[in-house]
TIVEXVEX-417460 format. One record per residue (C-alpha): residue in one letter; x, y, z. Coordinates in steps of 0.5 Angstrom, whole numbers, plus 2048, in hexadecimal, padded with zeros to 3 digits. Layout:
<rs>
aXYZ ...
</rs>
This chain:
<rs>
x7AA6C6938 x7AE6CB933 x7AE6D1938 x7B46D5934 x7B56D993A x7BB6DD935 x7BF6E2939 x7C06EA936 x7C36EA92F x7C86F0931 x7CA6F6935 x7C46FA932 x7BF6F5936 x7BD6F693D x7C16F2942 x7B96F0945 x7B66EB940 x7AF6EC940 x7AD6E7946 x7A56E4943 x7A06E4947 x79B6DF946 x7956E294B x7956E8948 x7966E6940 x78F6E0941 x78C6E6946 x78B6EB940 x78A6E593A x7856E293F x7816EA93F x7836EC938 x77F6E5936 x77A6E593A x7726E5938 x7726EB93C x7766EF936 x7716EC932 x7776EA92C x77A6F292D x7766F4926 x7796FB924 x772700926 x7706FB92B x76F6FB932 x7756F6932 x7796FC92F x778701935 x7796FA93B x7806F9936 x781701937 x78070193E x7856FB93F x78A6FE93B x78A70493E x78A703945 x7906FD943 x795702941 x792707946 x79570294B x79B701947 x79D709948 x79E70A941 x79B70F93E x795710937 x799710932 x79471592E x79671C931 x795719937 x78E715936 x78E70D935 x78870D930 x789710929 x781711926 x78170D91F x77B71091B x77870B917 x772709913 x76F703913 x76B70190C x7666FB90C x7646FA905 x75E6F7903 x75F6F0901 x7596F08FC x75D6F28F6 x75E6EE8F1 x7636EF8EC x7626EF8E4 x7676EE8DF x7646ED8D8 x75E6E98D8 x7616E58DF x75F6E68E6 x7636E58EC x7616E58F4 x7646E88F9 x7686E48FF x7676DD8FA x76A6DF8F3 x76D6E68F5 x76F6EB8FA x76E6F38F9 x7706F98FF x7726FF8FF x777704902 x77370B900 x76F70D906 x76870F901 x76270B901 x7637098FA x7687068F5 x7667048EF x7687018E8 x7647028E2 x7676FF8DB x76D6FF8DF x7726FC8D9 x7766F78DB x77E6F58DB x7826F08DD x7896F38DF x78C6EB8E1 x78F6EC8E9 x78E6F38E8 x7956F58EA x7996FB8E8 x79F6F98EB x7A56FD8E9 x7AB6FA8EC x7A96F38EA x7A76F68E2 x7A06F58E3 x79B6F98E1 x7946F58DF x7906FC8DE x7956FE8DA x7926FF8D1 x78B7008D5 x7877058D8 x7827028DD x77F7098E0 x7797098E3 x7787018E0 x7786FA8E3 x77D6F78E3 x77E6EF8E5 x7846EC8E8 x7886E68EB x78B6E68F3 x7906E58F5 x7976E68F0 x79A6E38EA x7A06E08EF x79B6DB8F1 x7966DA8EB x79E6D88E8 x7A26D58EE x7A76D88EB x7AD6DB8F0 x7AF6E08EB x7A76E38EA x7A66E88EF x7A86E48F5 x7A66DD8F2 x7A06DA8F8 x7A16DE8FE x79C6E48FD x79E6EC8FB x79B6F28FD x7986F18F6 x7946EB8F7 x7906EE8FD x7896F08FB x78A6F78FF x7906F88FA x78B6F68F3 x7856FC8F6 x78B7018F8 x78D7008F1 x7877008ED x7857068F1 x78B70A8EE x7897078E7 x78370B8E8 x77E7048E8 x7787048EA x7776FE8ED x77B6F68EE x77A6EF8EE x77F6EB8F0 x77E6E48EE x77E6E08F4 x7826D88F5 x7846D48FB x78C6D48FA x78D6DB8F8 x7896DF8FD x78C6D9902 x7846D9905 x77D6D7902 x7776DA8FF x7746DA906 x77A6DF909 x7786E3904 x7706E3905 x7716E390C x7766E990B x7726ED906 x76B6EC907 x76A6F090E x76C6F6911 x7726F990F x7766FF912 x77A70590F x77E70A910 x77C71190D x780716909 x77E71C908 x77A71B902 x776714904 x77B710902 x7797128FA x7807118F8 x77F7098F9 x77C7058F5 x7747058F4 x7746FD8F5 x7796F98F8 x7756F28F6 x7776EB8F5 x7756E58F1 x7746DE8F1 x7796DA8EC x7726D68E9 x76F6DE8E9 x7756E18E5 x7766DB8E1 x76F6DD8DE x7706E58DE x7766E38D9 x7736DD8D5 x76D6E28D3 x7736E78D0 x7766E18CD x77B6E08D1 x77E6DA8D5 x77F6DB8DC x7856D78DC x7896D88D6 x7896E08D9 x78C6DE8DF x7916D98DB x7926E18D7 x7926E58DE x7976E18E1 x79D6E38DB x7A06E98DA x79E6EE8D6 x7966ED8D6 x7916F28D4 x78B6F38D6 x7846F08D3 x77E6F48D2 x7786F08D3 x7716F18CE x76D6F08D4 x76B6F58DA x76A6F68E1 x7636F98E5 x7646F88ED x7606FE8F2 x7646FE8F8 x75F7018FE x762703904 x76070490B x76670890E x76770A916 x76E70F917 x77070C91F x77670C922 x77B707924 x782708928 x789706928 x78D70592F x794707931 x799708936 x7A070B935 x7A670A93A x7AA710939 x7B270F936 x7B771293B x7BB713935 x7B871392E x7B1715930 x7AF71892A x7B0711927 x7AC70B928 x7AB703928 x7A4700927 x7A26FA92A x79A6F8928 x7956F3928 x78D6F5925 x7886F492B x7826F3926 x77E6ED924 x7786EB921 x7736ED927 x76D6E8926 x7686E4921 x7636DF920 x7636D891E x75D6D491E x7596D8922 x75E6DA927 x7636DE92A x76B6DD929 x76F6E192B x7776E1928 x77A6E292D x7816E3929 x7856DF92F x78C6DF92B x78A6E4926 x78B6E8929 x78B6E992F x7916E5931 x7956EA92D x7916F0931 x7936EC938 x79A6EB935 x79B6F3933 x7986F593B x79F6EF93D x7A46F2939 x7A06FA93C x7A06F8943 x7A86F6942 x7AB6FC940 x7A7701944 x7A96FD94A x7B16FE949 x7B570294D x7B570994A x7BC708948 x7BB702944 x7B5705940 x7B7705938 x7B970A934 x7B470B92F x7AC70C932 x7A8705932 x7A170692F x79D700932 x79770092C x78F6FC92B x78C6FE925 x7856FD923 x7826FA91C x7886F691A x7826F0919 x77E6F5914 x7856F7910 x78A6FA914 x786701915 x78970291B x78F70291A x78E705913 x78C70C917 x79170A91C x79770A917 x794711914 x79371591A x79A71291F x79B714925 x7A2715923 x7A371691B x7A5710917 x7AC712917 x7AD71291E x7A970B91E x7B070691E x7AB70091D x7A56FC91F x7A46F5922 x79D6F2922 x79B6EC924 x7956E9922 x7936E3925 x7996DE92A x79B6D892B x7966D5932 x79A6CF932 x7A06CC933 x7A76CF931 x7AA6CE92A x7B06CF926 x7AF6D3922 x7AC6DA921 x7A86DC91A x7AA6E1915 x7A66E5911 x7A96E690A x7B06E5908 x7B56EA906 x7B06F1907 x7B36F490D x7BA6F4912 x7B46F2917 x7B66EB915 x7BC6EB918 x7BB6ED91F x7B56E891F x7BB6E391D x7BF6E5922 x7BA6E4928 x7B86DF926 x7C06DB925 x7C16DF92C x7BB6DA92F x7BD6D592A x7B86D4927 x7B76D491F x7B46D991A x7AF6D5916 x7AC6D890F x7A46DA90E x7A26D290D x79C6D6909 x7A06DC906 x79A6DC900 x7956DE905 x7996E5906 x7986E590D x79C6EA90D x7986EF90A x7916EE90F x7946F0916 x7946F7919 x79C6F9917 x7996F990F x7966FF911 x79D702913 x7A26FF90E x79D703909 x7A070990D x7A770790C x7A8703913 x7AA6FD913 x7A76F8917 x7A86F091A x7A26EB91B x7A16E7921 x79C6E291E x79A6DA920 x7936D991E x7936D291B x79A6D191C x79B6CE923 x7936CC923 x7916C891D x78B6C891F x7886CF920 x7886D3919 x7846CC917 x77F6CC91F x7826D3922 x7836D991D x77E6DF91D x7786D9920 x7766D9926 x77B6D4929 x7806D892A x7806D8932 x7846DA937 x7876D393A x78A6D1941 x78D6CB93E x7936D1939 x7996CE93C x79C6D6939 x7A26D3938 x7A26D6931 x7A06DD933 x7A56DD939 x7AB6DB934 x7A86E092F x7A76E7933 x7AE6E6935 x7B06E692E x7AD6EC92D x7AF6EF933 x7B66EE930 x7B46F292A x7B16F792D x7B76F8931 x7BC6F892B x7B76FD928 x7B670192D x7BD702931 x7C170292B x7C1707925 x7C070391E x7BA704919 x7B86FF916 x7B86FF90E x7B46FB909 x7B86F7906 x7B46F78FF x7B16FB8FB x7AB6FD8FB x7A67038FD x7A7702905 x7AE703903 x7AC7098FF x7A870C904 x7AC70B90A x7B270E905 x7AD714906 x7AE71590D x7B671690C x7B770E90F 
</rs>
């Protein structure tokens, strides 16, 4: 067994390594996993029991609400649950809703609808202008439909000097493409869905977009966003464009070289969106240890406490216990929480901790989007943010994940831990999946702060994406060795001391709007 029991990087680290305490780690995943939280959906009673042990976890630490003095930070939210008997209507065709096409909506109104919508199809629906690509660019698509293709050219070429060849950009993400088209002024989207690309099946997109869904809310219900964020079965689509005489794949061969230009279709869109809508309020938790140099500045160290609460399936119950997703990275952040509270008052770090647990991760990082938006601290005092999404429950390893390559001086730190243990830094073996992009630390980065990912979903277990991932057999289990988890935390309590000691800021080596927005904050 691989232990990596590294010693301390440098002076800057404390002199008392985190000693691992296997009890209390199996303690709170035991708990958090329980059928008793009933899957810890957000606005369950799942959500109050996680609150409670939360609270009363860094209560017992001594450590103090990171939120004026509060450990929960009210998130309001909508839920929105559309009725899946529209259909979708495109010239003379018809598409049903969960089997040829998905349709949601982020505007919190009862009602959304497309009528003779005109139709475009805008490629991969970038505007990128660090990469000279700009696929709205010659057309104007406001208030229209527009069409488009997941992922970025980078993939669709496998070229390393488009975009970033196979490993994802931002711009691949369907989060970017509604984001975009909202700022193009369209209407509605349809992304065109395949396997490889979205690096999942039509089923995750079904299962993701078919049922209730939860938002944020601005102050204008959330009319700035699209009116229909929808997706489309590749056979659907290939349909829609063969009626505007169009061919699907020589659009796409098109789409992927630059200087496209974007295609009007002949053919037009009517879809109703009807919306039941209920306005609720779900929380965030978090705890701060206060500096005794740098107060006013602050490291974070995550893991989101939600899961996917219940479902049924052949006529019973199953609840998704979310077992290593996520409550091993919540029982991981309460370790590494109980550590740095427990040090003498001279070794406290310089720099305050914030020990946090957001809600919603599962349903689109609406945690901690509001989290980033409204901080404890503002984002220019906020040095970096660790999260951990899943740990390794088996044996140790030589080797430690990195998520991206060349984004920021996070890397390096994350080198020197791991060389200190003598372990190795091992690239994203799924780069094209853009991980990077689907954890909590998203949200921060899109507010300029820098962030690492912890993350061993399917990497140590070959198994448990395929049996495991988001289905009910994602238990707690008394055969984890923790190996990994225990060479793991005490990695990341190198970097947290190294952080939280010193004085560096770490800077995004790339450009990029993260770089552009933390420049914003002077750092």
């Amino acid at each position: 067994m691989f232990l990596g029991l590294g010693l301390c990087l440098s002076a800057q680290a404390f002199a008392a390594p985190l000693s691992f305490d296997e009890n209390a780690f199996r303690e709170d995943v035991k708990t958090l996993a329980s059928d008793a939280f009933g899957g810890r959906a957000p606005l369950s009673d799942g959500e109050q029991k996680t609150l409670d042990y939360l609270t009363q976890a860094f209560k017992s630490m001594g450590l103090k609400g990171a939120f004026n003095g509060e450990y929960l930070q009210p998130v309001p939210m909508a839920k929105i649950t559309a009725d899946q008997s529209m259909v979708l209507k495109v010239g003379e065709l018809s598409f049903t809703s969960g089997e040829d096409f998905t349709a949601r909506t982020q505007r919190v109104v009862p009602k959304v609808e497309l009528s003779g919508s005109d139709m475009v199809f805008v490629g991969y629906g970038i505007n990128a202008p660090e990469y000279g690509w700009n696929d709205y660019a010659g057309v104007d698509v406001r208030g229209k439909t527009v069409v488009l293709l997941v992922n970025d050219p980078g993939f669709a070429t496998q070229d390393p000097k488009v975009f970033k060849g196979n490993a994802m950009t931002y711009y691949g993400r369907w989060t970017y493409k509604y984001e975009e088209a909202a700022r193009q002024g369209a209407e509605a989207v349809f992304i065109v869905h395949e396997d490889a690309p979205a690096a999942y099946g039509w089923g995750v997109v079904k299962n993701s977009n078919t049922n209730t869904k939860f938002t944020l809310v601005d102050g204008n219900n959330n009319q700035s966003q699209v009116g229909v964020m929808g997706w489309l079965q590749y056979a659907a689509a290939k349909q829609i464009l063969a009626a505007s005489g169009q061919d699907i794949e020589a659009l796409k061969a098109a789409a992927m070289k630059l200087g496209f230009k974007a295609v009007p279709l002949t053919v037009k869109a009517d879809l109703t969106l009807n919306n039941h809508i209920e306005r609720a309020e779900s929380h965030n938790v978090a705890a701060m240890l206060p500096g005794n140099k740098q107060a006013d500045e602050a490291v974070v160290m995550h893991a989101h406490w939600d899961h996917l609460g219940q479902i049924e399936e052949e006529g019973k119950t199953i609840i998704l216990n979310g077992a290593v997703d996520n409550a091993t990275g919540v029982a991981g952040v309460l370790a590494l929480a109980r550590h740095y509270a427990a040090l003498p008052e001279a070794d406290k770090p310089g720099r305050s901790m914030i020990f946090s647990a957001f809600t919603a991760e599962e349903t689109g990082l609406i945690g901690a989007q509001y989290f980033a938006e409204n901080p404890p601290l503002p984002t220019a005092k906020l040095v970096a943010f660790l999260n951990i999404d899943g740990m390794n429950v088996g044996e140790g390893v030589d080797y430690i994940l990195r998520y991206g390559e060349g984004v920021s001086e996070l890397e390096a730190m994350l080198s020197d831990a791991a060389k200190a243990q003598g372990r190795q830094v091992k690239a994203d073996p799924r780069p094209q999946n853009g991980l990077m992009f689907r954890s909590d630390h998203f949200a921060l980065a899109q507010q300029g702060v820098p962030g690492l990912l912890f993350m061993s979903l399917g990497d140590t277990d070959p198994d448990y994406i395929a049996h495991k991932y988001h289905k009910g057999a994602d238990d707690y289990s008394p055969e984890w060795k923790l190996g990994g988890v225990q060479q793991d935390l005490l990695l990341i309590e190198q970097i947290l001391s190294r952080l939280a000691n010193g004085s560096e800021w770490p800077k995004w080596l790339e450009e990029s709007d993260f770089k552009a927005r933390r420049a914003k904050d002077g750092r």
